[in-house]
C-alpha positions as CSV (number, residue, x, y, z in Angstrom):
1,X,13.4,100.8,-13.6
2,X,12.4,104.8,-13.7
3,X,10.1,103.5,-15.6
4,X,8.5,101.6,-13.6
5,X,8.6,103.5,-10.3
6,X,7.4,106.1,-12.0
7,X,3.6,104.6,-12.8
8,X,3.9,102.4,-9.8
9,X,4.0,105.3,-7.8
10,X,1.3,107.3,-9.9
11,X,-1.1,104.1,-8.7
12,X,0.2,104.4,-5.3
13,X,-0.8,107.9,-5.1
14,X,-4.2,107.1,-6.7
15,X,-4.8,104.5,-3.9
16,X,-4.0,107.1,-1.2
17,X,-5.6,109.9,-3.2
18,X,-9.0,107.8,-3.2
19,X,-9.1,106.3,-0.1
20,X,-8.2,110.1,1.7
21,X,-11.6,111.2,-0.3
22,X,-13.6,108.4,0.9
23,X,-12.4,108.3,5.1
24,X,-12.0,111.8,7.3
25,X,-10.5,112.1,10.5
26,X,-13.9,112.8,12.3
27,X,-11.8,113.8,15.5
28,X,-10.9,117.0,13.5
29,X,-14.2,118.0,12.5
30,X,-15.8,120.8,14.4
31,X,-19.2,120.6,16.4
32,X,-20.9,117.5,17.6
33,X,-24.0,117.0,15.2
34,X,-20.9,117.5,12.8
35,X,-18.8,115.0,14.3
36,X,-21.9,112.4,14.5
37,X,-22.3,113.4,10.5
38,X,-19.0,112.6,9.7
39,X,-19.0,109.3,11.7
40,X,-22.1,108.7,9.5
41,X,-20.8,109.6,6.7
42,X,-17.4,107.3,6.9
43,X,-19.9,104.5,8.1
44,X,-21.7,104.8,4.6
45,X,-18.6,105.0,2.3
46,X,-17.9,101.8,2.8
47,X,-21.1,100.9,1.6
48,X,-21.5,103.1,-1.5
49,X,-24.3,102.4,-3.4
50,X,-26.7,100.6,-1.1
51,X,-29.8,101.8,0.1
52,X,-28.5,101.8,3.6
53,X,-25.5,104.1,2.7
54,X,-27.6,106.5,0.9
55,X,-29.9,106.9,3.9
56,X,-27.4,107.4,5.8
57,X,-26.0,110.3,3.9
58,X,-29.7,111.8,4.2
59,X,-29.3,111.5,8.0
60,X,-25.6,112.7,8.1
61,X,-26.8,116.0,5.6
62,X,-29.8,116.8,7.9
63,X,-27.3,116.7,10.8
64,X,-24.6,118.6,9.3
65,X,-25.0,120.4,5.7
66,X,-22.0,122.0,5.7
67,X,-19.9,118.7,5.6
68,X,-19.7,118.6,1.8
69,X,-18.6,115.1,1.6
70,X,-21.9,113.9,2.0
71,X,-23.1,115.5,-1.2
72,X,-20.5,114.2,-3.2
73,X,-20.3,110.7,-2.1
74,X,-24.0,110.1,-1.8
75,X,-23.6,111.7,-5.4
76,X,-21.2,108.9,-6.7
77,X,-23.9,105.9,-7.4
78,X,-25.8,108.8,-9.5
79,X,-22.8,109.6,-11.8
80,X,-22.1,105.3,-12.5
81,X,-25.4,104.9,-13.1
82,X,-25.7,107.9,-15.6
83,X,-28.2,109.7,-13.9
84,X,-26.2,113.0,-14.7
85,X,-29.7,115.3,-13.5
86,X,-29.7,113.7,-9.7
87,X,-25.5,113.7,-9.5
88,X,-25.1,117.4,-10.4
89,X,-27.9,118.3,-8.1
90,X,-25.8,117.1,-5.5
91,X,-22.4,117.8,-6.8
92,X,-23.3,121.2,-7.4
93,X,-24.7,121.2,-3.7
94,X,-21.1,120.3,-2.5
95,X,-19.5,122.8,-4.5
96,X,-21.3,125.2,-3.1
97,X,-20.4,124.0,0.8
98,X,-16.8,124.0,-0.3
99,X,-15.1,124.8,-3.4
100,X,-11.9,124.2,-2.6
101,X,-12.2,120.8,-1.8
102,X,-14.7,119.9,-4.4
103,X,-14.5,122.0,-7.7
104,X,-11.3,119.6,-9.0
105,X,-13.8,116.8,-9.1
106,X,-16.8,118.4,-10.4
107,X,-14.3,119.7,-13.5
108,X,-12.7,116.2,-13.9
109,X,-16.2,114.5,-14.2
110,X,-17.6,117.3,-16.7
111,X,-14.8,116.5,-18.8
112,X,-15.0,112.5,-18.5
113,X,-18.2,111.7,-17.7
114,X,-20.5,114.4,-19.5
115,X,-18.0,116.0,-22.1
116,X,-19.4,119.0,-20.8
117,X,-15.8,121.0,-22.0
118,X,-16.9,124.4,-21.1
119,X,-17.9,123.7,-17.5
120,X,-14.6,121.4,-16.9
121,X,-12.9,124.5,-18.0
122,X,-14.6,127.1,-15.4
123,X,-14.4,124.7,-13.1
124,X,-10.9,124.0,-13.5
125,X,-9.8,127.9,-13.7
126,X,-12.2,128.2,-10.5
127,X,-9.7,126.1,-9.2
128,X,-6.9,127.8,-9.6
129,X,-7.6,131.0,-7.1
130,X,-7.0,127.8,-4.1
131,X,-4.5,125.9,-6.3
132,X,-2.6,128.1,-8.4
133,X,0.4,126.1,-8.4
134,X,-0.8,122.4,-9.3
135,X,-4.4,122.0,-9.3
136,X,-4.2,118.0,-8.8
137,X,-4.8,115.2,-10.2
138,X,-7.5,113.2,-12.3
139,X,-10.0,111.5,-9.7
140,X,-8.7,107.8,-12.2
141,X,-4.6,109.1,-11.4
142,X,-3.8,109.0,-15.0
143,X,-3.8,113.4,-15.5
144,X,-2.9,116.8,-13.9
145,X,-5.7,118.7,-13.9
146,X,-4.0,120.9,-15.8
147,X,-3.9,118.9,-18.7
148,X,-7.8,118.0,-18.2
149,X,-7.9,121.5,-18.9
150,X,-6.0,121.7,-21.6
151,X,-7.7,118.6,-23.5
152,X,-11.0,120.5,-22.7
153,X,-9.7,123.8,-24.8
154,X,-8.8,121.2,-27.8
155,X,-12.1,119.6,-27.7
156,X,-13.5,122.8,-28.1
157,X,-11.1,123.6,-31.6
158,X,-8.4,125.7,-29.1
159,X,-5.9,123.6,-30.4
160,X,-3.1,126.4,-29.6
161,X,-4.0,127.2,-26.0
162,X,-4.5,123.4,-25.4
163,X,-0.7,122.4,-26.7
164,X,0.5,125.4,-25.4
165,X,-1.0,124.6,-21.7
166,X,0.8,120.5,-21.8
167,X,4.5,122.0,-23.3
168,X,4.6,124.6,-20.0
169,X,3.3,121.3,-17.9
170,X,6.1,119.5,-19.2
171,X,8.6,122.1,-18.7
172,X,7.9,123.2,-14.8
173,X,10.6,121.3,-12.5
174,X,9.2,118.9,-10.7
175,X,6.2,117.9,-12.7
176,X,4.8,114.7,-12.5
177,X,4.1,112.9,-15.5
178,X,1.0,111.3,-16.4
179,X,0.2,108.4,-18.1
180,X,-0.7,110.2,-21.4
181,X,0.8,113.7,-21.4
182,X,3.0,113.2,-24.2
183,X,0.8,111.2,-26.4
184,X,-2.5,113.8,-25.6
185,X,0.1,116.7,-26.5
186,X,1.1,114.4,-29.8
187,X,-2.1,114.1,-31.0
188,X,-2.8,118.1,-30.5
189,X,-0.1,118.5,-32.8
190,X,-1.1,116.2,-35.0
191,X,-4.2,118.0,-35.8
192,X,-2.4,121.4,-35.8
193,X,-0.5,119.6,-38.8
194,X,2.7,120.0,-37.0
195,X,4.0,116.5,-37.5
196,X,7.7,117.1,-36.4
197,X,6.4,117.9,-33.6
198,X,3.7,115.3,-32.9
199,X,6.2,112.5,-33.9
200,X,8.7,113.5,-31.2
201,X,6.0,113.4,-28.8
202,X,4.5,110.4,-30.0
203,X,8.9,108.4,-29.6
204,X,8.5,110.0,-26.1
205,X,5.1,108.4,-24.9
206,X,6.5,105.0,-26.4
207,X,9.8,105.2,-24.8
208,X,7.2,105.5,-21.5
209,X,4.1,103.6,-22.1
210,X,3.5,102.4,-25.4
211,X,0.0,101.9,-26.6
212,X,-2.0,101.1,-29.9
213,X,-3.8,105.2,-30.0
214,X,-0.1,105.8,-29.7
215,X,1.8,103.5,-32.4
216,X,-1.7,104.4,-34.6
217,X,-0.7,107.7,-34.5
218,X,3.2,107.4,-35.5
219,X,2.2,105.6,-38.5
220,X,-0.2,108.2,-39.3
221,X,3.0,110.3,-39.7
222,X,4.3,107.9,-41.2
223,X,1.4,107.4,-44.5
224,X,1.1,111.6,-44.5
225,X,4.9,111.8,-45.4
226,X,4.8,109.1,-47.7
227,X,7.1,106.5,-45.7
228,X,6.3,103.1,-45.1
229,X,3.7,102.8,-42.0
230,X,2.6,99.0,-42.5
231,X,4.9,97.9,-40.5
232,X,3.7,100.6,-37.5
233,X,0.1,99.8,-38.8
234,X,0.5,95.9,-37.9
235,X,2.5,96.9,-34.3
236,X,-1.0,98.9,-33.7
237,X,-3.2,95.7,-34.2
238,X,-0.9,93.7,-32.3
239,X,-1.0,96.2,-29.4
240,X,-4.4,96.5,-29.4
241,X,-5.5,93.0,-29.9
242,X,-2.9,92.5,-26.5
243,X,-5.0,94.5,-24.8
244,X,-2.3,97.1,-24.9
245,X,-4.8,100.4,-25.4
246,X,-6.2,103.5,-23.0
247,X,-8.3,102.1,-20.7
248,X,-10.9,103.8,-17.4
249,X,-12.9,101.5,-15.8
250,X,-16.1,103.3,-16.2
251,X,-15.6,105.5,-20.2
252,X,-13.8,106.1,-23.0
253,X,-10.8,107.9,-23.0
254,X,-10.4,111.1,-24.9
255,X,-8.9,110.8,-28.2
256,X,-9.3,106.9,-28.0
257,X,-8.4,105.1,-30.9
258,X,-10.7,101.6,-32.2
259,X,-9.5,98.5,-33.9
260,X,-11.6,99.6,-36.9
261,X,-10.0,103.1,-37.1
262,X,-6.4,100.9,-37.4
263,X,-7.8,98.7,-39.9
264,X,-9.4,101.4,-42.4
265,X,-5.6,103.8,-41.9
């Protein structure tokens, strides 16, 4: 049951998170070619991606530039469509209008979208003079920012800093978990070759959410230490031919595991 409330309130929060980003309460917005901006601009959220939305955050920019929201959602279509050039142009526009509200986001989509791990990183630590406490969560719910920031430092060979950054995470009261803290903190000890370690992370992400990355890895302790991991090996295809993997709707998760990387352990 914990269980369950847990990541059924981690996609509730995502629901509220998104739909908070996309509508504003125009009736607190200052000035009135402001206000008319913001009226535009929750006029063309609703409509994200057509030609009529994105003239209307033209209009809604030329009234107001200093409503950053405009930048970032007209910005949106850009970044699904993998025109990285046109979305950092704006995104970096928004930033500029307001960091505070907007510097999370830009470091979440460096990381995910253009595995750009240095400029997650000083985007994230940017963050931290408005946030210092908690810096958020993923714009997809599934991570603290704070362990975005961490997996950026072990992409980057700072294994250390990165496991380091998840186990103080894990340890502040009140934390709230994500999906794959404990299996993303596994796999960081994994390749520090500090298998205790990894393993008891590893039983703790399958006691929460078990996944084929996950059971992969176990028996990948398993072979190193010369025990029988077949058995794990077979519980890996199963999972993932179930469907029973990491998953984003729009990439690839980091340190995602293929049916062909089960297959060849």
């Amino acid at each position: 049951m914990e269980k369950f409330q847990r990541y059924y309130l981690s996609f509730l929060l995502l629901i509220v998170y998104t739909n908070t980003i996309a509508q504003v309460n125009c009736n607190a917005v200052e000035g009135e070619n402001c206000k008319k901006a913001c009226e535009l601009y929750n006029w063309a959220s609703d409509r994200q991606g057509s030609r009529e939305s994105q003239e209307a955050f033209d209009k809604a920019i030329g009234l107001c530039p200093d409503f950053s929201n405009s930048y970032m959602e007209k910005a949106v279509p850009y970044l699904k469509n993998g025109d990285f050039v046109t979305w950092k142009i704006l995104i970096d526009k928004a930033v500029a209008v307001d960091p505070k509200m907007n510097l999370g986001y830009r470091g979440w989509c460096k990381f995910q979208f253009l595995r750009d791990y240095r400029g997650a990183i000083q985007d994230l630590e940017a963050l931290k003079q408005y946030y210092p406490d908690d810096l958020g969560r993923s714009l997809n719910g599934d991570y603290n920012l704070e362990v975005v920031r961490a997996m950026s430092y072990s992409a980057l060979g700072q294994k250390e800093k990165a496991a380091g950054i998840i186990e103080k995470l894990l340890a502040s009261k009140g934390y709230f978990k994500g999906m794959y803290d404990h299996y993303q903190l596994g796999v960081t000890f994994f390749e520090l070759g500090r298998y205790d370690k990894a393993l008891e992370n590893f039983e703790k992400q399958s006691k929460e959410n078990n996944f084929a990355e996950n059971i992969y890895f176990k028996s990948k302790v398993s072979k190193i230490r010369n025990k029988d991991y077949l058995d794990l090996k077979k519980g890996a295809l199963a999972a993932y031919d179930e469907g029973k993997t990491m998953k984003d709707v729009y990439t690839h998760h980091f340190n995602k595991v293929y049916r062909k990387q089960i297959e060849e352990l």
